[in-house]
VEXDREN-2710 file (C-alpha; in Angstrom, 1 decimal):
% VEXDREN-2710
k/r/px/py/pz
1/UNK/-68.6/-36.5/-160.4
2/UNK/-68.1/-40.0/-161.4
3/UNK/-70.8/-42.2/-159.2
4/UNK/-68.5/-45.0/-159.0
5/UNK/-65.2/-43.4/-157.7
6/UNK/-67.0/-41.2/-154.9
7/UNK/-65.7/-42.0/-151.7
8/UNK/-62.6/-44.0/-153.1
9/UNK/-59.0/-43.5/-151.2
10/UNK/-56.5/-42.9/-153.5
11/UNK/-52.6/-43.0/-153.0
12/UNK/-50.3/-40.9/-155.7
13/UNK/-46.7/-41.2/-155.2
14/UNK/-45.2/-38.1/-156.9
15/UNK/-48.1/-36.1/-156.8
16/UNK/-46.5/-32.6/-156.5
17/UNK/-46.0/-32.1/-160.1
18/UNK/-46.6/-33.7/-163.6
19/UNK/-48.4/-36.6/-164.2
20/UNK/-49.0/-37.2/-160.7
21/UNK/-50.3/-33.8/-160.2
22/UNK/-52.4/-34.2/-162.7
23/UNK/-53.8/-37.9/-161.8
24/UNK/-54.5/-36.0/-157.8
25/UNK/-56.2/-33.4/-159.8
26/UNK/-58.5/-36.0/-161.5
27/UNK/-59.0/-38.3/-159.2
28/UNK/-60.4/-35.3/-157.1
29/UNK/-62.7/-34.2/-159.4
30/UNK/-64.1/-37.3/-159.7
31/UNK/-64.7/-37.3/-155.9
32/UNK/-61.7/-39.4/-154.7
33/UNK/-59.7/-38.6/-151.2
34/UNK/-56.4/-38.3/-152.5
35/UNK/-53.2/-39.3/-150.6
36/UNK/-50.3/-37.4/-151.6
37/UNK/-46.7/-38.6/-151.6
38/UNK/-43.7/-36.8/-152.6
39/UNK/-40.6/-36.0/-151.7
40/UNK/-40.8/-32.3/-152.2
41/UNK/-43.5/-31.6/-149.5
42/UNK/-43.7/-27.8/-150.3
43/UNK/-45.0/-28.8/-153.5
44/UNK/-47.1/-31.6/-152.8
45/UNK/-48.6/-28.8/-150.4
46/UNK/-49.3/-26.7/-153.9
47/UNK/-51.4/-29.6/-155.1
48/UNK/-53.7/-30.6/-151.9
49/UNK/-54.2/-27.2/-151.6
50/UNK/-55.4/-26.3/-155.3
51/UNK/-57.6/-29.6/-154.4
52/UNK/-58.9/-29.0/-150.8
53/UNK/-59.9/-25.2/-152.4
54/UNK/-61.9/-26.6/-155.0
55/UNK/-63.8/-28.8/-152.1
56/UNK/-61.6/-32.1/-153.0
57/UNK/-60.1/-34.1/-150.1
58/UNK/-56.2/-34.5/-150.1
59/UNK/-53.5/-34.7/-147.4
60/UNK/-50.1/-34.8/-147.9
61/UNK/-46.9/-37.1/-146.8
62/UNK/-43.0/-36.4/-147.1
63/UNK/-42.5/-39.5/-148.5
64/UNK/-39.0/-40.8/-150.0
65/UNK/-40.2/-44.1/-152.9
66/UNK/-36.2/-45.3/-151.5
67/UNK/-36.9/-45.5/-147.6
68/UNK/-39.1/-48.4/-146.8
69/UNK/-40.0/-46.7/-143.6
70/UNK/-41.3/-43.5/-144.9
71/UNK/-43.5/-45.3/-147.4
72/UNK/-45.0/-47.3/-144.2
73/UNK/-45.6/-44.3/-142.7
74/UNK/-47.4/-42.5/-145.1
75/UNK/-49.1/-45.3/-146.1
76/UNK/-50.6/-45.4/-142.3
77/UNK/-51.5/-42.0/-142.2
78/UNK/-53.9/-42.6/-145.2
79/UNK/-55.6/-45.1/-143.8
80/UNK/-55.7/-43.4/-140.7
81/UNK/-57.2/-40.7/-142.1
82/UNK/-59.7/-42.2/-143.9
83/UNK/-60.0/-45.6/-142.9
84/UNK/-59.1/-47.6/-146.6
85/UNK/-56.8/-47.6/-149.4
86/UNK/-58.8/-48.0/-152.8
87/UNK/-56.6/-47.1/-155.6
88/UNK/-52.8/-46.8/-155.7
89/UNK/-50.9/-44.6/-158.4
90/UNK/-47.2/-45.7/-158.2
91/UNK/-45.9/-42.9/-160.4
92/UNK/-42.7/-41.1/-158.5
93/UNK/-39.6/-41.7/-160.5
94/UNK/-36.5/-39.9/-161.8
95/UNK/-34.5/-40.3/-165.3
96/UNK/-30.9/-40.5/-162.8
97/UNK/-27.8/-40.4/-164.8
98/UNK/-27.6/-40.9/-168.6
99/UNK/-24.4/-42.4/-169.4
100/UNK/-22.4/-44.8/-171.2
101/UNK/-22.6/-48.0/-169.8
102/UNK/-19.0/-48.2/-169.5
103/UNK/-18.7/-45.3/-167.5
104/UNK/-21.7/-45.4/-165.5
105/UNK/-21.3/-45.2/-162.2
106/UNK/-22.6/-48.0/-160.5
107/UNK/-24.2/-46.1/-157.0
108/UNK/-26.1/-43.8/-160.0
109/UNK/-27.2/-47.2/-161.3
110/UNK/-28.2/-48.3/-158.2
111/UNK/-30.1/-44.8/-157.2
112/UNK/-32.2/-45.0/-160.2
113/UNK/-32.8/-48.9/-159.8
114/UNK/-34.0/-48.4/-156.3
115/UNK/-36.2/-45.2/-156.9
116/UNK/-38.2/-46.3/-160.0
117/UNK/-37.9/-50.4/-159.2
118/UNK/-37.7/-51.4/-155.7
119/UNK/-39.7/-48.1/-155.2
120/UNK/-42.4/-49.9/-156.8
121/UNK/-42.2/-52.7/-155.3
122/UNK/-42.8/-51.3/-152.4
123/UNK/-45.9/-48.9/-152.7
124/UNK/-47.3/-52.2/-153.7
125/UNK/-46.3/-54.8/-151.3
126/UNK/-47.2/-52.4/-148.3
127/UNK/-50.3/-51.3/-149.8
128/UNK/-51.5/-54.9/-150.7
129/UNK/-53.1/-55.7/-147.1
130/UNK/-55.1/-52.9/-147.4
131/UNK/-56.2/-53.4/-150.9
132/UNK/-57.0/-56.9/-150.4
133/UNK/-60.1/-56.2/-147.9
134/UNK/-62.4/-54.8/-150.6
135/UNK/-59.9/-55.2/-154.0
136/UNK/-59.1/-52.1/-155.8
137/UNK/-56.5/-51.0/-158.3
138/UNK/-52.5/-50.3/-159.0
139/UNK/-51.4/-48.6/-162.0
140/UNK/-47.8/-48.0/-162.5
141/UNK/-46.3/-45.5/-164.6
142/UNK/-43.2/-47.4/-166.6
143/UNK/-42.6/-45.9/-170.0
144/UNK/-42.2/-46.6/-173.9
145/UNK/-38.3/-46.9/-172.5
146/UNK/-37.1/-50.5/-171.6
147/UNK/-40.7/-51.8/-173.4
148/UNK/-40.7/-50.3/-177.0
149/UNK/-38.4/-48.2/-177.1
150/UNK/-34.4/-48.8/-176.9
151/UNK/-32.7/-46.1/-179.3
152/UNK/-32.7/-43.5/-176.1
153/UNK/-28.4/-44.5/-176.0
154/UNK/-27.2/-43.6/-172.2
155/UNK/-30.8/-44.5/-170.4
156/UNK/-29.6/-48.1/-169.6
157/UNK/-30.5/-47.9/-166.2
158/UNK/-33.7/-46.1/-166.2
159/UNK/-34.6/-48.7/-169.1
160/UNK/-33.9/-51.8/-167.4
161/UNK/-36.1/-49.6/-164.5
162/UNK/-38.9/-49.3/-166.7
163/UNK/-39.1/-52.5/-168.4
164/UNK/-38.8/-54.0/-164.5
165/UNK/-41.3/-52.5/-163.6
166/UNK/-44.3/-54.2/-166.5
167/UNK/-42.8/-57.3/-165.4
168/UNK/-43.0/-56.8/-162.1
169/UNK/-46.9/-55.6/-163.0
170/UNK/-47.7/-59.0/-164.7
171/UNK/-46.1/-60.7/-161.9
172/UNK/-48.1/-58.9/-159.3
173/UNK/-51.6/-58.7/-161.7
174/UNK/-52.2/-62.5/-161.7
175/UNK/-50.7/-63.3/-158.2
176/UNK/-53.4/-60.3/-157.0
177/UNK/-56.1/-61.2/-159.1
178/UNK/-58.1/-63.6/-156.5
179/UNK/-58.3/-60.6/-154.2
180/UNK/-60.0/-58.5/-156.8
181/UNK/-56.7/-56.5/-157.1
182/UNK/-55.8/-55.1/-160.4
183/UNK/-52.6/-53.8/-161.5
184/UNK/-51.8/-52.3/-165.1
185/UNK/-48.9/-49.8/-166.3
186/UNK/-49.1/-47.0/-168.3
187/UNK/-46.4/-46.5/-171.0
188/UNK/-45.6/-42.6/-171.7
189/UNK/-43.8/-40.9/-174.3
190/UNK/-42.2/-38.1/-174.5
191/UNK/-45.0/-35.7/-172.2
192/UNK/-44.2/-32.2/-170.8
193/UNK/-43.2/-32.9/-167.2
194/UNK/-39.8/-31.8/-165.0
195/UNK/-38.4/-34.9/-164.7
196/UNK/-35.8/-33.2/-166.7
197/UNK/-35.0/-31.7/-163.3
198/UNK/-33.4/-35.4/-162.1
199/UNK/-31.1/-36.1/-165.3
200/UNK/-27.6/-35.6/-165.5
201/UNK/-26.1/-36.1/-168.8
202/UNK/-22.2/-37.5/-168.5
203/UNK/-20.1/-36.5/-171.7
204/UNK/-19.3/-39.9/-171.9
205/UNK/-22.7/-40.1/-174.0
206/UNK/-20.6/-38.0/-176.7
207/UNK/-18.6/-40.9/-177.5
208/UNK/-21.8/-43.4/-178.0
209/UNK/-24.7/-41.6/-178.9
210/UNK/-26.5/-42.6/-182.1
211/UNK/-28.1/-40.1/-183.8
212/UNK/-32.0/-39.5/-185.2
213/UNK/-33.5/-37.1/-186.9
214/UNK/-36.4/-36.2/-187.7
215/UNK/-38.1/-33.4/-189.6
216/UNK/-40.0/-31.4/-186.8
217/UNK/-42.8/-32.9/-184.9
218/UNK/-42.0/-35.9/-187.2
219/UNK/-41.2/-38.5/-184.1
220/UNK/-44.6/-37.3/-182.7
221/UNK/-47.1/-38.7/-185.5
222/UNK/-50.3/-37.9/-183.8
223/UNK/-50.1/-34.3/-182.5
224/UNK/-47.1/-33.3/-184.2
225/UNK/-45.4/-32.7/-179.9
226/UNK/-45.4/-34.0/-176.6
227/UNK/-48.2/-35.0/-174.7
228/UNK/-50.1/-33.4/-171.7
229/UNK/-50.0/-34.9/-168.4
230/UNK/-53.5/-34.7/-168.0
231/UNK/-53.7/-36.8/-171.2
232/UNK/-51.8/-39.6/-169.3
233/UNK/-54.0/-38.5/-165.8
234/UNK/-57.5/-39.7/-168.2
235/UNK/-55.8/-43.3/-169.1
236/UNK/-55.2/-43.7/-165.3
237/UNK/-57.8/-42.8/-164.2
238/UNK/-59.9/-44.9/-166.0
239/UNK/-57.8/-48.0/-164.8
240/UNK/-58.3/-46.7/-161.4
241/UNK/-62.4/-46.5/-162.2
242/UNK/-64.9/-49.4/-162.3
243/UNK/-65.0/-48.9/-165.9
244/UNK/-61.4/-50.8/-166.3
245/UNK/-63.1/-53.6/-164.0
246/UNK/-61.7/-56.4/-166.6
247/UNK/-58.5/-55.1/-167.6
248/UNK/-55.6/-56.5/-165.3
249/UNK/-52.2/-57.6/-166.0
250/UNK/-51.6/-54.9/-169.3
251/UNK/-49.3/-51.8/-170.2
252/UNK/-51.2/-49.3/-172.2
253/UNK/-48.9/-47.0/-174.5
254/UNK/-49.8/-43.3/-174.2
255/UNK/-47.1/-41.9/-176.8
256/UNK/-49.4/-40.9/-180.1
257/UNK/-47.3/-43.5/-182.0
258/UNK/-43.8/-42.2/-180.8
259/UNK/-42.3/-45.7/-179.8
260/UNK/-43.7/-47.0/-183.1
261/UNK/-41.2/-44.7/-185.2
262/UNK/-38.0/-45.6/-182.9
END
C-alpha cells in the first residue's frame, strides 16, 4: 500500500465495469476510499463488494454522467461519507451511434455529446469546490479517437466527444493549477472493455466506410492485441498519485502504438 494515497477519497464515474472497475480496484489496493458511480447500480454493487471483501473502502451511487442533479447527489454522499474529495476519475462514457454523418440522427448526436462531454464537464465543475480545499487530481479518460486517430468512419460524434474532452482538460489544467488541482487525460486504444454494449451500428456506414487491413495483430505493434484495463487503471493511477505531482495539463496515449499506424 502506497504511503502517499492512504487515506485519499476517490470518485470513479463508471466504475461497474472496464477501465473504471479496474481504476476502483487499484485505487483500493493502494488504500484509497473509493466512490463509485454508475448507472448500472447492480454492477457497481459487484465492484464495492469485491473491494469492501478484500478490506478496501467503497460505496456506491446510481449516478446518470447526463442528470446534473444526480451527479450533485452523489457527489454529496461522498463527501458525506468521508468528509473530502481527493481524486476524481471521469471515465463513464458510451460509443452511441456510429453512422454516417448524413444520416445521423441528431438526438443520437446529442446523447453521445452530452454523456461523454457535458458529462465531463460536470464531474468536474461540481467536484472543483471540494478539490480546491487541499488540491488533488482529475484524469479523464478521452481516447486515441478525435486526438490521433480519425480513420474510425461513422464515430463522428463520439470523436468530436473525445477530442472535447483534452480540450476541455487543458482548459480546466491551467485555470485549476493555482489551487494545486491537476487534470490530465488518458488516451486508450483499442482495450477489452463492454463499451461494445452502447454502439449501434446504422447501415448507412455501408455506404462510407473505408476500409483497412491489416495482417493480424498488425494494427497492435506492441502486444500483437488489445490492451487490459488494468493496463490503463496503472497510467491512472499514477496521475491520481503524488508521484504525477508535476504533470498537469497532458493526454497520455495508452494504445501500444495503435494511433501511430492509422
Amino acid at each position: 500500500m502506497s504511503a502517499s494515497s492512504n487515506g485519499k477519497v476517490a470518485i470513479v464515474t463508471g466504475g461497474g465495469s472496464g477501465i473504471g472497475k479496474a481504476a476502483a480496484l487499484r485505487f483500493a489496493k493502494e488504500g484509497m476510499k473509493v466512490g463509485i458511480f454508475d448507472l448500472d447500480e447492480k454492477r457497481a454493487k459487484k465492484t464495492a463488494d469485491e473491494i469492501n471483501h478484500a478490506g478496501g473502502d467503497a460505496m456506491v451511487s446510481d449516478v446518470d454522467m447526463a442528470d446534473e442533479s444526480r451527479i450533485l447527489q452523489g457527489i454529496k454522499d461522498v463527501n458525506d461519507k468521508w468528509g473530502k474529495i481527493d481524486v476524481v476519475f471521469s471515465n463513464a462514457g458510451i460509443n452511441g451511434v456510429f453512422s454516417a454523418i448524413e444520416e445521423l440522427d441528431p438526438n443520437d448526436w446529442d446523447k453521445t455529446i452530452t454523456t461523454n462531454l457535458k458529462g465531463t464537464f460536470l464531474i468536474v465543475k461540481h467536484t472543483i469546490p471540494y478539490l480546491k480545499t487541499k488540491g488533488g487530481s482529475i484524469i479523464i479518460t478521452s481516447s486515441i479517437n478525435g486526438n490521433r486517430t480519425f480513420s474510425n468512419i461513422g464515430m463522428s460524434a463520439y470523436a468530436t466527444s473525445k477530442a472535447g474532452q483534452v480540450a476541455f482538460m487543458k482548459m480546466a489544467a491551467l485555470e485549476l493549477a493555482k489551487f494545486k488541482i491537476r487534470v490530465n487525460a488518458v488516451c486508450p486504444g483499442y482495450i477489452e472493455t463492454n463499451i461494445e454494449q452502447n454502439t449501434n451500428r446504422d447501415e448507412s456506414l455501408e455506404e462510407v466506410e473505408i476500409p483497412i487491413e491489416f495482417p493480424n495483430g498488425g494494427d497492435m505493434p506492441l502486444e500483437g492485441g488489445p490492451g487490459s484495463s488494468e493496463q490503463v487503471a496503472n497510467l491512472v493511477y499514477f496521475l491520481a498519485s503524488d508521484e504525477s505531482s508535476h504533470i498537469t495539463g497532458t493526454e497520455i496515449y495508452v494504445d501500444g502504438a495503435e494511433s501511430l499506424l492509422r
